[in-house]
C-alpha positions as a Python dict, from the first residue, in 0.01 Angstrom:
ca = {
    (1, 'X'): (0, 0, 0),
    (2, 'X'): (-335, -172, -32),
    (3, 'X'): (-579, 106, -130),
    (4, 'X'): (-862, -83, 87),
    (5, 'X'): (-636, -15, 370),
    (6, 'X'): (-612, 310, 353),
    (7, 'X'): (-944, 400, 321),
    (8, 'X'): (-1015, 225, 653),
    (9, 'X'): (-760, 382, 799),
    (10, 'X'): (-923, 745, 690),
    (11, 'X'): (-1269, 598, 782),
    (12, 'X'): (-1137, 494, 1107),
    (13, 'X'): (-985, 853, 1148),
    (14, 'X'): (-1308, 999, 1111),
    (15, 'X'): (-1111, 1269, 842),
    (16, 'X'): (-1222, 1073, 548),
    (17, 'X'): (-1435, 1358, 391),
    (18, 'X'): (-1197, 1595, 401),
    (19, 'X'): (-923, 1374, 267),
    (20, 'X'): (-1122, 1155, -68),
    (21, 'X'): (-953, 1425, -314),
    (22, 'X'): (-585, 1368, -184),
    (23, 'X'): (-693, 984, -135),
    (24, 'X'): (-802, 944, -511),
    (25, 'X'): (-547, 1142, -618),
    (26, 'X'): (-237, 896, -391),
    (27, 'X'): (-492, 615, -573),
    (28, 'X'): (-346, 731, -899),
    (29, 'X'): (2, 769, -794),
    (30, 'X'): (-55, 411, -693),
    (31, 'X'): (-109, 326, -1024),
    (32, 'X'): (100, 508, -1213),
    (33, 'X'): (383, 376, -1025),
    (34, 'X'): (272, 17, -1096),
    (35, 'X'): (251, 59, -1415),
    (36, 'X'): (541, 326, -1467),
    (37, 'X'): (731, -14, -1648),
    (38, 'X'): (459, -96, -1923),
    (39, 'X'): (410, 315, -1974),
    (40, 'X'): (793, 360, -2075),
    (41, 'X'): (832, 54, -2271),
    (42, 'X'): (504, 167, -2445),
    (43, 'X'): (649, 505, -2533),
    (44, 'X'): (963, 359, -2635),
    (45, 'X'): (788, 130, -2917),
    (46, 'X'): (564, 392, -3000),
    (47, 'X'): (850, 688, -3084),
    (48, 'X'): (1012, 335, -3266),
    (49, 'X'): (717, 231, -3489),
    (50, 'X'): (642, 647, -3565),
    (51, 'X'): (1003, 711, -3648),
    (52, 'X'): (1037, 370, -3905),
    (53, 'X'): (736, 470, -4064),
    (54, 'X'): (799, 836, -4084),
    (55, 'X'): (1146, 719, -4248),
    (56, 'X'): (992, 453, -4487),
    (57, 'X'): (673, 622, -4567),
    (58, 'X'): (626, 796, -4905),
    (59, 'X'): (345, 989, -4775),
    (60, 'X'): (593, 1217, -4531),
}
């Protein structure tokens, strides 16, 4: 859902005051769940990389 769209809809409610918080915060979730994809495969390569260097480092 379009985040514009929502906030009309609150505004038109005339409740949009006491719902920003729990409208920012469903903004997030939004997001999150875009991105929830990119966020995985980025912790994936990241425990990867740590783990080949950990193993090849002299360092450790």
């Amino acid at each position: 859902m379009d985040a514009l769209f929502i906030q009309q809809n609150y505004e038109k409610d005339g409740c949009r005051k006491r719902n920003e918080g729990s409208l920012m915060f469903s903004g997030i979730i939004e997001i999150l769940k875009a991105y929830q994809n990119y966020f995985l495969l980025f912790t994936f390569y990241f425990l990867l990389f740590t783990f080949y260097f950990y193993k090849t480092s002299i360092i450790f």
